[in-house]
TIBA-227840 format. One line per field, with one value per residue: residue number from 1; residue in three letters; x, y, z of N, C-alpha, C in turn. Coordinates in nm, 2 decimals. Layout:
<volos>
seq = (NUM/...) $
type = (ala/...) $
n.X = (X/...) $
n.Y = (Y/...) $
n.Z = (Z/...) $
ca.X = (X/...) $
ca.Y = (Y/...) $
ca.Z = (Z/...) $
c.X = (X/...) $
c.Y = (Y/...) $
c.Z = (Z/...) $
</volos>
This chain:
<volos>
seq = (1/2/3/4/5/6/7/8/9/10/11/12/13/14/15/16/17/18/19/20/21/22/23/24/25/26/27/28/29/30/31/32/33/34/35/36/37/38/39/40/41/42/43/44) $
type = (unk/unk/unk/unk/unk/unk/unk/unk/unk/unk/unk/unk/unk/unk/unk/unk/unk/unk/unk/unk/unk/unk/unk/unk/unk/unk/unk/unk/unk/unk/unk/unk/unk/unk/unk/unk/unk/unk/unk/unk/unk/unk/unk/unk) $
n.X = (0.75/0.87/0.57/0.56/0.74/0.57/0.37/0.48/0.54/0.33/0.20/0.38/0.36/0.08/0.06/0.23/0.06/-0.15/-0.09/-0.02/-0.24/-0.42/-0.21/-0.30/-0.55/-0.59/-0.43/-0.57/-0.87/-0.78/-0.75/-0.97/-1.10/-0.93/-0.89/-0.71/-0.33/-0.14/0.08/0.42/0.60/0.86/1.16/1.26) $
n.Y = (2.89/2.71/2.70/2.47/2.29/2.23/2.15/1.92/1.80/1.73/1.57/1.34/1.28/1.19/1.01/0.81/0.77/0.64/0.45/0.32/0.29/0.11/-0.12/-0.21/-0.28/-0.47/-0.68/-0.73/-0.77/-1.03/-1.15/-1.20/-1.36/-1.58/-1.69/-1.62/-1.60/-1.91/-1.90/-1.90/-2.17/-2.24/-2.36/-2.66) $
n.Z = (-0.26/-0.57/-0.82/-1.01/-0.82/-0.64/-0.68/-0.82/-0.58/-0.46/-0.58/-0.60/-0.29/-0.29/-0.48/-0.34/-0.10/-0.21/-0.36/-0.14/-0.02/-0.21/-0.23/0.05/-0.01/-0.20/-0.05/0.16/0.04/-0.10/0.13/0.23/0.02/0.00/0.24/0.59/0.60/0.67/0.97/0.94/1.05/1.23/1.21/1.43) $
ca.X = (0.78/0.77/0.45/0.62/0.79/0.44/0.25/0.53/0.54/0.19/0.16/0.46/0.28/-0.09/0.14/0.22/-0.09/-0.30/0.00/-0.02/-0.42/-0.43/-0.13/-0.37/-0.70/-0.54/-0.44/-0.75/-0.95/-0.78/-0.72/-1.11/-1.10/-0.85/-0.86/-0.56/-0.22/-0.10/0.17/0.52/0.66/1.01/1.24/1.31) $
ca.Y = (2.77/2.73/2.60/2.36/2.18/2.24/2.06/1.77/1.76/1.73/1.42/1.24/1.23/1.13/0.90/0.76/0.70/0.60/0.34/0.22/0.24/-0.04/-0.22/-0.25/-0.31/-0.61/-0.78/-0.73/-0.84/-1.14/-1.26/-1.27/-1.45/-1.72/-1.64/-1.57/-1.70/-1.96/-1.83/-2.01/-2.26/-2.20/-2.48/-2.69) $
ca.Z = (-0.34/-0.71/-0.88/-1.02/-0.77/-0.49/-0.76/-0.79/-0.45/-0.40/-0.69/-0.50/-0.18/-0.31/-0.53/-0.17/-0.02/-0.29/-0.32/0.03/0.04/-0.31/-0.17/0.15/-0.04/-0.25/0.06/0.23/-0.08/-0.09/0.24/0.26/-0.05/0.03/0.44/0.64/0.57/0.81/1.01/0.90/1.17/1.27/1.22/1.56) $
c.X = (0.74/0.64/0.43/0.60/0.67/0.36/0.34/0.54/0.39/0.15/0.25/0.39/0.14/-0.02/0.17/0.16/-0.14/-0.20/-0.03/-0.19/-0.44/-0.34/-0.23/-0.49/-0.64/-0.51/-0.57/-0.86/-0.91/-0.72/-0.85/-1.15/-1.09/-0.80/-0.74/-0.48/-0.17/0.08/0.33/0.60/0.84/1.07/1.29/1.36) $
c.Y = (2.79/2.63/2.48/2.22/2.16/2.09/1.89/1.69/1.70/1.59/1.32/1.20/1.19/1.00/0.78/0.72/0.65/0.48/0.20/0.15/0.13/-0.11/-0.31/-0.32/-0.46/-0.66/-0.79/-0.81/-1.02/-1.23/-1.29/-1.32/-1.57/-1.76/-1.62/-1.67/-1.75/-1.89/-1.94/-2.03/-2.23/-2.35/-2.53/-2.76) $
c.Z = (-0.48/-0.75/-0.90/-0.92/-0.65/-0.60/-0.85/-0.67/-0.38/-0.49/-0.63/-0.41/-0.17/-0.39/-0.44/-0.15/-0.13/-0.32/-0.24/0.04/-0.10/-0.25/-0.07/0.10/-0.09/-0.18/0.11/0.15/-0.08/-0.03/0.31/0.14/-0.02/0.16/0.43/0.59/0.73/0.86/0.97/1.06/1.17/1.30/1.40/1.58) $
</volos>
């Protein structure tokens, strides 16, 4: 593979996770802030 594209490839997929794992932390953070969210009721 070229250099290049290992070392784009390698910034995409940490790009990825490190993504997913703040996405995660910020909910987490502040659903023990402001607790859980109530579940939404389904029209009856």
């Amino acid at each position: 593979m070229d250099e290049d594209f290992r070392r784009r490839l390698i910034q995409g997929a940490l790009n990825l996770v490190l993504g997913l794992v703040a996405t995660w932390l910020a909910t987490y953070i502040t659903n023990k802030i402001l607790g859980e969210p109530e579940q939404a009721k389904l029209a009856e």
